[in-house]
C-alpha positions in Angstrom: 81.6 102.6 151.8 82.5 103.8 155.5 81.0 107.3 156.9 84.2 108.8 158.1 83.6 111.6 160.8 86.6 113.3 160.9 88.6 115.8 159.5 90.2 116.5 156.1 94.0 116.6 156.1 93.8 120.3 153.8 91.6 122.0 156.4 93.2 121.1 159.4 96.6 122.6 157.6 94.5 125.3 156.7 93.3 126.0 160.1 97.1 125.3 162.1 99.3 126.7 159.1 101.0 124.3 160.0 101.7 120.6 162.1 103.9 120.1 164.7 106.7 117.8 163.7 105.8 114.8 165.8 102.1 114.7 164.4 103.0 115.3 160.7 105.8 111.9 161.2 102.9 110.3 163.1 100.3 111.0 160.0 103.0 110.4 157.3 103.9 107.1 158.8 100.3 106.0 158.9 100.3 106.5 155.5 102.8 105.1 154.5 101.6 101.6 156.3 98.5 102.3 154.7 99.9 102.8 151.4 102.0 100.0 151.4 98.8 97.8 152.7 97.0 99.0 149.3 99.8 98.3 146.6 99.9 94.7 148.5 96.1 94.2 147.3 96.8 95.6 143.8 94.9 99.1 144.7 97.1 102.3 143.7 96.3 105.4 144.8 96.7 108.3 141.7 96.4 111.0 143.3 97.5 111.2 147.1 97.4 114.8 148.5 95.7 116.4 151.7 92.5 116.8 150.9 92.8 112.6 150.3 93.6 111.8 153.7 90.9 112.1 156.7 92.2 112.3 160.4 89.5 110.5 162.6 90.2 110.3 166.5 89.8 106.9 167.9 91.5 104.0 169.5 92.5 106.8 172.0 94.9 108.6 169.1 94.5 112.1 167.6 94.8 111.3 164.3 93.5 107.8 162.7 94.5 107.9 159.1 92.1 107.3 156.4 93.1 107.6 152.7 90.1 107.9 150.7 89.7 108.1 146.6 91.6 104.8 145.4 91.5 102.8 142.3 92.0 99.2 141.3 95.0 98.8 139.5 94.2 97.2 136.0 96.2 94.2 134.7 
């Protein structure tokens, strides 16, 4: 399992109130890419929300999405 050293989605909404449009498309597009990268391997994830998604800075962005707590999908 990867150490992730960043920040939970939920508290960073808690501590804004809210995101400004151009960083909640960029975070919701990441996950969607990511999302769509996981169903391709047969992993579903059951329960996406904000407190499931980690925001790491690198690659010289803001927010690197991580979406953590997946399952296998069973045959």
């Amino acid at each position: 399992m990867e150490y992730l050293d960043g920040v939970v989605l939920d508290d960073e909404l808690d501590k804004l109130d809210q995101l400004p449009v151009d960083r909640s498309v960029d975070i919701f597009l990441q996950c969607c890419d990511a999302l769509e990268h996981a169903h391709n391997k047969g992993i579903v994830h059951k329960d996406l929300k904000p407190s499931n998604i980690v925001l790491l800075r690198e690659h010289d962005r803001e927010d690197s999405v991580r979406i953590v707590d997946l399952v296998l999908r069973h045959s």
